[in-house]
N, CA, C and O atoms as a DFTB+ gen file, in Angstrom:
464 C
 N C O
     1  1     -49.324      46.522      -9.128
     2  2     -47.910      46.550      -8.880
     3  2     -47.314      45.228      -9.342
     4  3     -47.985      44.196      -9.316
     5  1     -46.217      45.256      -9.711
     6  2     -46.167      43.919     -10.574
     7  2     -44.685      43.446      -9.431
     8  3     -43.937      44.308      -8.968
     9  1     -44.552      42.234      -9.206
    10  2     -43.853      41.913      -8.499
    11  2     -42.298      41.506      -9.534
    12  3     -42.087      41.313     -10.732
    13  1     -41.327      41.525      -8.072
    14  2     -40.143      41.620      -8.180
    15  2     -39.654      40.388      -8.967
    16  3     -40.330      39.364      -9.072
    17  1     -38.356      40.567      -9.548
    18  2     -38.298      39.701     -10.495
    19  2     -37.088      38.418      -9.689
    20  3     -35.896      38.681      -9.529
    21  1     -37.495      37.561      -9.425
    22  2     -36.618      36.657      -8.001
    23  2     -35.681      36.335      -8.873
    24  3     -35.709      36.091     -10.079
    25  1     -34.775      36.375      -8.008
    26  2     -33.027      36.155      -8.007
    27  2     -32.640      35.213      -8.333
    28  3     -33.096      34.186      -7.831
    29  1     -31.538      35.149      -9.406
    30  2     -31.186      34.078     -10.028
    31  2     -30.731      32.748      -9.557
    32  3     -29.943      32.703      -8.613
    33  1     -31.119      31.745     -10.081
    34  2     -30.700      30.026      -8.979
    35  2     -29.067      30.373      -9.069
    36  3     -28.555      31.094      -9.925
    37  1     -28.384      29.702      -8.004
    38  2     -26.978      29.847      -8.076
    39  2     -26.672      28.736      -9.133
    40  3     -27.475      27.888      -9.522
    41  1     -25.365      28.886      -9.533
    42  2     -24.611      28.013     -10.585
    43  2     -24.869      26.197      -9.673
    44  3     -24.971      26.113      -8.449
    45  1     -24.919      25.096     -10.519
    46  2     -24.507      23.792      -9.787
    47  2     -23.439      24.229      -9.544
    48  3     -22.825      25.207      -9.970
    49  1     -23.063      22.928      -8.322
    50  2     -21.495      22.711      -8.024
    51  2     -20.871      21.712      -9.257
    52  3     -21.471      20.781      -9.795
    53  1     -19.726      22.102      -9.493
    54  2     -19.337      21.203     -10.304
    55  2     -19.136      19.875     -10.088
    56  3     -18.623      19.634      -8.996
    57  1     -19.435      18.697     -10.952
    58  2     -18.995      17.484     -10.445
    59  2     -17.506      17.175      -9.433
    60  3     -16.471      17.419     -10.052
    61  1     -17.388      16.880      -8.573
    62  2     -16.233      16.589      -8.134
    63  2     -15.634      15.081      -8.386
    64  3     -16.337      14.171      -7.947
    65  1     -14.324      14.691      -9.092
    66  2     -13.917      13.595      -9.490
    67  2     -13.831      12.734      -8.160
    68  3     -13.041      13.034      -7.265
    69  1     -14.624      11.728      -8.087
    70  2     -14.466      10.236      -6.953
    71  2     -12.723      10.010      -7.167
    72  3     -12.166       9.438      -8.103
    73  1     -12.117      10.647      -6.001
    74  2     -10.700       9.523      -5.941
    75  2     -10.871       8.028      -6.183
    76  3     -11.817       7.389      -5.721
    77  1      -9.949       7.533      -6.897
    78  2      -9.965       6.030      -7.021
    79  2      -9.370       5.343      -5.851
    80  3      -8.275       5.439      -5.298
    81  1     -10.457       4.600      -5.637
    82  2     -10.065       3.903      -4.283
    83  2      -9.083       2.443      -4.474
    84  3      -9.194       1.556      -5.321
    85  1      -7.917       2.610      -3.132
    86  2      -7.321       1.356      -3.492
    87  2      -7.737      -0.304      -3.608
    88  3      -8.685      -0.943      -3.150
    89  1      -6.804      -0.604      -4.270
    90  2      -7.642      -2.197      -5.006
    91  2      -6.419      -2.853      -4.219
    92  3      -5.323      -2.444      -3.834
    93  1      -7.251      -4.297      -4.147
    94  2      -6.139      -5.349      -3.607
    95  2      -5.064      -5.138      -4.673
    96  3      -5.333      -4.551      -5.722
    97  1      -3.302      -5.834      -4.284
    98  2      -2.706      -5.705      -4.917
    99  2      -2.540      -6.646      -6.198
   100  3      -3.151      -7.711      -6.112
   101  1      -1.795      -6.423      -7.402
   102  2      -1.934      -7.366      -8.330
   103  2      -1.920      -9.136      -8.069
   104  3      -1.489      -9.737      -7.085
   105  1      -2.374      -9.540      -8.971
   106  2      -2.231     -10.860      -9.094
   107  2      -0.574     -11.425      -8.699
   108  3      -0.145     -12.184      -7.831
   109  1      -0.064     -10.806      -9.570
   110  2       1.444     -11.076      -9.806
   111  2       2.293     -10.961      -8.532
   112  3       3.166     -11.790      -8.273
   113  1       2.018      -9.919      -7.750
   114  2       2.350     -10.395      -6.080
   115  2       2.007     -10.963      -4.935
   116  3       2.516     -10.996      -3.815
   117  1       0.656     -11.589      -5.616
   118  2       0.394     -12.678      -4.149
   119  2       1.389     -13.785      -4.672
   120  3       1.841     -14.110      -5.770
   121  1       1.551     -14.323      -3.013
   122  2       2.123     -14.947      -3.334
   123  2       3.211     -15.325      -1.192
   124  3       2.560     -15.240      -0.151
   125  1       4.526     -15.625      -1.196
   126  2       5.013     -15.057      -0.328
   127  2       6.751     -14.506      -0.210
   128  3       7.425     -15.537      -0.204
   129  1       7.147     -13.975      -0.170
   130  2       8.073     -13.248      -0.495
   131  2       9.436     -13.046       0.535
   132  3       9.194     -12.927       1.736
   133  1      10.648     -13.012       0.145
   134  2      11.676     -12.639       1.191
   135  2      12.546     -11.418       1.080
   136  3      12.645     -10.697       0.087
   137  1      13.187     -11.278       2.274
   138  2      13.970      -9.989       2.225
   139  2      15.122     -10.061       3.039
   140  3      14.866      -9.862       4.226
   141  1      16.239     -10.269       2.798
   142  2      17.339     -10.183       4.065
   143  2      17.394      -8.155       3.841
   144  3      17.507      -7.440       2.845
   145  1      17.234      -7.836       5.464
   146  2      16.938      -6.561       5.814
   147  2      18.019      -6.081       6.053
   148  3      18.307      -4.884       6.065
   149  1      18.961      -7.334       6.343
   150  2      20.380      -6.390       7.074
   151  2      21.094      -7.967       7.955
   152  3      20.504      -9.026       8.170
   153  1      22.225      -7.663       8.231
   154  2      22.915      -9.050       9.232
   155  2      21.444      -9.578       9.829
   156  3      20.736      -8.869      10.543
   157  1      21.166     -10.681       9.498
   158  2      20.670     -11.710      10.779
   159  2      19.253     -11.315      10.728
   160  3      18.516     -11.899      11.522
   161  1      18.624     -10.260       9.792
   162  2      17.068      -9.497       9.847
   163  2      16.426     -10.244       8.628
   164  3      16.840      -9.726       7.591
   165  1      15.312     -11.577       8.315
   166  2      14.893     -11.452       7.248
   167  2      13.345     -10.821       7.176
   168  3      12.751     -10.573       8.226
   169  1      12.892     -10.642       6.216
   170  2      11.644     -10.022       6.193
   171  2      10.487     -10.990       5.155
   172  3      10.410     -10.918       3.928
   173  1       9.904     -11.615       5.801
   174  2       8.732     -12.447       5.160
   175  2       7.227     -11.731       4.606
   176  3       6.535     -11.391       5.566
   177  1       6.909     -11.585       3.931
   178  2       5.791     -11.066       2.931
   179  2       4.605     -12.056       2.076
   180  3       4.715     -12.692       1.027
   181  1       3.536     -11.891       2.944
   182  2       2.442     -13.062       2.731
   183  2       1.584     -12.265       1.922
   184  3       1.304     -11.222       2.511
   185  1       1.079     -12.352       0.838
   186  2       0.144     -11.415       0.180
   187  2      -0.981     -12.363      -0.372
   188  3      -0.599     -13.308      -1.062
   189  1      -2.130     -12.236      -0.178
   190  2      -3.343     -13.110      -0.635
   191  2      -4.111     -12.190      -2.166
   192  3      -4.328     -11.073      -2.635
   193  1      -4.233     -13.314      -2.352
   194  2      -5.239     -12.465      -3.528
   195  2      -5.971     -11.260      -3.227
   196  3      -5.642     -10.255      -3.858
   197  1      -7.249     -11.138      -2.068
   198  2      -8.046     -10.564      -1.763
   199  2      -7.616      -9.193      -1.336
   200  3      -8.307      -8.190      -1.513
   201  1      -6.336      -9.204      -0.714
   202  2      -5.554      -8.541       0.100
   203  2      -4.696      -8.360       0.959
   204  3      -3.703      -7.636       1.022
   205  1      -5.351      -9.378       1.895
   206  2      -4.722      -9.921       3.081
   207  2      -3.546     -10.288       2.695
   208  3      -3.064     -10.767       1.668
   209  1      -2.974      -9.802       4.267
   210  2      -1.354     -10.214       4.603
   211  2      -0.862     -10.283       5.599
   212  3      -1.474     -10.043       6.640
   213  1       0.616     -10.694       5.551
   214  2       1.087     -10.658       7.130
   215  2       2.815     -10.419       6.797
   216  3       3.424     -10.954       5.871
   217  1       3.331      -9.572       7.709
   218  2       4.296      -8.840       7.295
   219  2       5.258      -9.589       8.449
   220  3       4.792      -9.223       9.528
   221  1       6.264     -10.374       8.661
   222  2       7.098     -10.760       9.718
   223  2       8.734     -10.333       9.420
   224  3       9.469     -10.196       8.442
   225  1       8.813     -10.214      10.900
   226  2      10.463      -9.999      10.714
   227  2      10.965     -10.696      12.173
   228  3      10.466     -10.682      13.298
   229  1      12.312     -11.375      11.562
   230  2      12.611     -12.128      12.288
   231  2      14.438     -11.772      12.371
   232  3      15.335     -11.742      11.529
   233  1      14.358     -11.527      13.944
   234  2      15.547     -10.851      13.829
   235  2      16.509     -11.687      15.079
   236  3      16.017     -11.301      16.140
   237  1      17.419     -12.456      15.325
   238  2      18.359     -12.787      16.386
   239  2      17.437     -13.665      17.448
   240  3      17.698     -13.666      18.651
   241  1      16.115     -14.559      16.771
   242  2      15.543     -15.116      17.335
   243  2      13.944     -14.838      17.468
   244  3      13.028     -15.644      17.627
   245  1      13.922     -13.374      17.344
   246  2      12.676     -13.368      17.926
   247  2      12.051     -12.475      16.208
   248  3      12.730     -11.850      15.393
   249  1      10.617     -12.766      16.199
   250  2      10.031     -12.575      15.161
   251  2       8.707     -11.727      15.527
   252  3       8.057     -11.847      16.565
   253  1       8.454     -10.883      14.503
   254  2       7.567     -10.026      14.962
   255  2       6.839      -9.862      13.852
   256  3       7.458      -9.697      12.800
   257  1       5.287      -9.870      13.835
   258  2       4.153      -9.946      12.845
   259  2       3.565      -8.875      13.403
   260  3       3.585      -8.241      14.458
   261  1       2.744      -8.877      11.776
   262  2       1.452      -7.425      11.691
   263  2       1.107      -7.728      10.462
   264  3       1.859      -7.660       9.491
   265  1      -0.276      -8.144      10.450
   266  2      -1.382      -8.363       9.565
   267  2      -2.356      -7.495       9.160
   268  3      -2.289      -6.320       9.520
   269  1      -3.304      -7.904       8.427
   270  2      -4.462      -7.185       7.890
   271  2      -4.413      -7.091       6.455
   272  3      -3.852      -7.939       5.761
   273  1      -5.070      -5.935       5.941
   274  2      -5.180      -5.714       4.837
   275  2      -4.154      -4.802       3.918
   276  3      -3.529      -3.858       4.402
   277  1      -4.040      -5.262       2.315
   278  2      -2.772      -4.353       1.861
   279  2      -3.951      -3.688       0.467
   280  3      -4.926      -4.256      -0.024
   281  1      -3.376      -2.327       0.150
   282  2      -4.056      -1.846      -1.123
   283  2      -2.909      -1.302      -1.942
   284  3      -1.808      -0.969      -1.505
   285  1      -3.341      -1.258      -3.229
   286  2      -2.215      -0.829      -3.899
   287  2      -3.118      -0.167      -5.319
   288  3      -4.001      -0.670      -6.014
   289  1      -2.435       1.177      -5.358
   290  2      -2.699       2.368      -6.168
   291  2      -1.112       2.940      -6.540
   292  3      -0.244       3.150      -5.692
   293  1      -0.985       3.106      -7.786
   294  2      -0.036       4.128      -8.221
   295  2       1.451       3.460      -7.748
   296  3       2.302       4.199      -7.254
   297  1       1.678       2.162      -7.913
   298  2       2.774       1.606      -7.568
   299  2       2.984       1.577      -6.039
   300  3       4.160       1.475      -5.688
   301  1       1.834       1.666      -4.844
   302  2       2.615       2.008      -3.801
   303  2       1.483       1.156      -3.282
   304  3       0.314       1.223      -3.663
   305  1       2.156       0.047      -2.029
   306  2       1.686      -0.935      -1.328
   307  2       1.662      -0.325      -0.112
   308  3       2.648       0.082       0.502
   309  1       0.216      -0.251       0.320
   310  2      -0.299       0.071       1.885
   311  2      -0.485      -0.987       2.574
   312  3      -1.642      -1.406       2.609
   313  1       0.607      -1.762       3.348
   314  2       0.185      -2.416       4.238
   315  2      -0.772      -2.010       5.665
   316  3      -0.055      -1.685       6.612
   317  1      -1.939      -1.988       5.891
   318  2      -2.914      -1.981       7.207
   319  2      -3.048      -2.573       8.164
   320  3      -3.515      -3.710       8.098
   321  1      -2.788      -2.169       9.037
   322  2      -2.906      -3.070      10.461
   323  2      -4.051      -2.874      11.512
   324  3      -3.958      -1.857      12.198
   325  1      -5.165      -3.740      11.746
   326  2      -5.787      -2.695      12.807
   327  2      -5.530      -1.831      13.981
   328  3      -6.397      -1.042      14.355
   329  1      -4.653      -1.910      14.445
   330  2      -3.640      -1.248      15.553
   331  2      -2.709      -1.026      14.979
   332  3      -2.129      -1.956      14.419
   333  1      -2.347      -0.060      14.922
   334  2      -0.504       0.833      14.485
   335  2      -1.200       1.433      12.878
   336  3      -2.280       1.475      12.288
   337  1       0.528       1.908      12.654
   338  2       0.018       2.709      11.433
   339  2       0.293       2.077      10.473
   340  3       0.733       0.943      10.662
   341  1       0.128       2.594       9.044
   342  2       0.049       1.705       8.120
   343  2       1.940       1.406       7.473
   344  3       2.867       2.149       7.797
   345  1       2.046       0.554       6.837
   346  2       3.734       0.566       6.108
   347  2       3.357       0.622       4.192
   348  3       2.871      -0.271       3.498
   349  1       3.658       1.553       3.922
   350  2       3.518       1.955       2.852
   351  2       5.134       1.914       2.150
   352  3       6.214       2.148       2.691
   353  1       4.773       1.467       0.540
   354  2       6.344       1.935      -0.378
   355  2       6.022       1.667      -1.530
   356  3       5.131       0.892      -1.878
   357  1       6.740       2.302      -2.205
   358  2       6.769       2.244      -3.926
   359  2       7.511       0.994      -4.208
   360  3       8.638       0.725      -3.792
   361  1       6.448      -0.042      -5.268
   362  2       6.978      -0.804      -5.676
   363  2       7.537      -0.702      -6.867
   364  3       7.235       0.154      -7.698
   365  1       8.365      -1.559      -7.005
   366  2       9.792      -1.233      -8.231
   367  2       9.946      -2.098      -8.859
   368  3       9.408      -3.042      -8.281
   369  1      10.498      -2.505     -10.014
   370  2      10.776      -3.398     -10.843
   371  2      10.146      -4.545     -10.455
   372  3      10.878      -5.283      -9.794
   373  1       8.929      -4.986     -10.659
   374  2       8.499      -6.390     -10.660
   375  2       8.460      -6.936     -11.661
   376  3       8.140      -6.591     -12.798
   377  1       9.152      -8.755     -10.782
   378  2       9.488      -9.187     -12.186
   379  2       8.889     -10.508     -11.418
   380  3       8.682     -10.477     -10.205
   381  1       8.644     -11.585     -12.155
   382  2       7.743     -13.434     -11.645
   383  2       8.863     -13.209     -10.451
   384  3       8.448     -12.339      -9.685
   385  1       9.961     -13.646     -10.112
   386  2       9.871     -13.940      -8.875
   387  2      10.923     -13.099      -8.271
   388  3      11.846     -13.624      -7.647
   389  1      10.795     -11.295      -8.486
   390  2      11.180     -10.461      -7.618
   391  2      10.648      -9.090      -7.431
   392  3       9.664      -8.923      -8.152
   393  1      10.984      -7.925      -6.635
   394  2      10.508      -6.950      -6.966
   395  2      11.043      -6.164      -5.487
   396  3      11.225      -6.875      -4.498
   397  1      11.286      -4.634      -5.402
   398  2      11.409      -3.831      -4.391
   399  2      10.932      -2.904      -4.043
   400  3      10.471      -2.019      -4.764
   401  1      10.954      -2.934      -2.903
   402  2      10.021      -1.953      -1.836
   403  2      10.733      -1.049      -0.904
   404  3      11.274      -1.293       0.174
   405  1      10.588       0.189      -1.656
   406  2      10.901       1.368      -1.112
   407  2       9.871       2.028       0.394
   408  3       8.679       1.844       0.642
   409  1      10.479       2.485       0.838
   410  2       9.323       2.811       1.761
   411  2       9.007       4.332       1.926
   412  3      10.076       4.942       1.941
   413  1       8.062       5.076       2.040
   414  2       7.470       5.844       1.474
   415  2       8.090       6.939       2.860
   416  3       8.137       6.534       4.022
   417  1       8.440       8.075       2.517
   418  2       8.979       8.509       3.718
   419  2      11.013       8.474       3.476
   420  3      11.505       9.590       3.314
   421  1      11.332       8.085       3.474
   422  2      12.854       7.040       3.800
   423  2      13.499       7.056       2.446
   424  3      14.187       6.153       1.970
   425  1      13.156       8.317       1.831
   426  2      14.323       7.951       0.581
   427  2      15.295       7.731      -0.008
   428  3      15.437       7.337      -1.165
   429  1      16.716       8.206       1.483
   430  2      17.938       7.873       1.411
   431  2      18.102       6.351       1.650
   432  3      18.973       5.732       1.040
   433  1      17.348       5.797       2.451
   434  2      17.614       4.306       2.756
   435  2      17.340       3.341       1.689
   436  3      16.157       3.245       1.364
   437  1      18.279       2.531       1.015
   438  2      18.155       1.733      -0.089
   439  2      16.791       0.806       0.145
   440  3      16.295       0.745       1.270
   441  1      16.303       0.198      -0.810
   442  2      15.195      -0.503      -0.491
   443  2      14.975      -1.877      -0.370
   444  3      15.987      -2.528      -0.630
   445  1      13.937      -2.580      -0.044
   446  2      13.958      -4.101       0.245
   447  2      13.665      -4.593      -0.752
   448  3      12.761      -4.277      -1.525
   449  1      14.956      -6.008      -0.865
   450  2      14.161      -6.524      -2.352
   451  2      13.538      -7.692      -2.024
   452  3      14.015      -8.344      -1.095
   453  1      12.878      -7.965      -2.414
   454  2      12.101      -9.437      -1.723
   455  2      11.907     -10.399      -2.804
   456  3      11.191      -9.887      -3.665
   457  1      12.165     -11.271      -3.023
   458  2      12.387     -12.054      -4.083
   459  2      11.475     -13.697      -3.315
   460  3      11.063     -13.810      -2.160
   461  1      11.397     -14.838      -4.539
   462  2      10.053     -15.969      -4.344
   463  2      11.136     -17.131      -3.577
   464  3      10.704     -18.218      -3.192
């Protein structure tokens, strides 16, 4: 009796493309940066080479920080915080000593320009 003829191997899976993971942000924006947010609101922007940052706003006296790490893919700056969520926006026209930050979410609201 001659045996059965075994069942064909299934197809591989196809390669699946590795998303590109975010990279610190360019050279060209470390650095530290300003923003008047509105009457009496400015917005300070610390960006390190590596990544690191620290995001402050200082409003009618009192000032408020959130640090950690920032990545940037596809024009859009992820600021990370270990506690809270992240502040993300499309960056815009960068130029040596300006550039703006839209925030991701918020498209009617004009955006921050933060200049050196």
């Amino acid at each position: 009796m001659a045996a059965a003829p075994s069942p064909p191997s299934p197809a591989p899976e196809p390669a699946r493309p590795e998303a590109a993971a975010p990279t610190p942000p360019p050279s060209n924006l470390a650095g530290t940066w300003k923003s008047q947010a509105g009457p009496g609101t400015t917005i300070t922007l610390t960006l390190q080479n590596d990544g690191a940052f620290n995001w402050s706003v200082a409003n009618k006296g009192r000032t408020e920080s959130l640090s950690g790490k920032a990545a940037y893919r596809d024009n859009v700056l992820t600021l990370s915080q270990e506690e809270g969520p992240p502040l993300a926006g499309k960056v815009e026209g960068i130029q040596p000593n300006q550039f703006a930050f839209r925030l991701l979410g918020n498209d009617k609201a004009p955006p921050l320009n933060f200049t050196r």
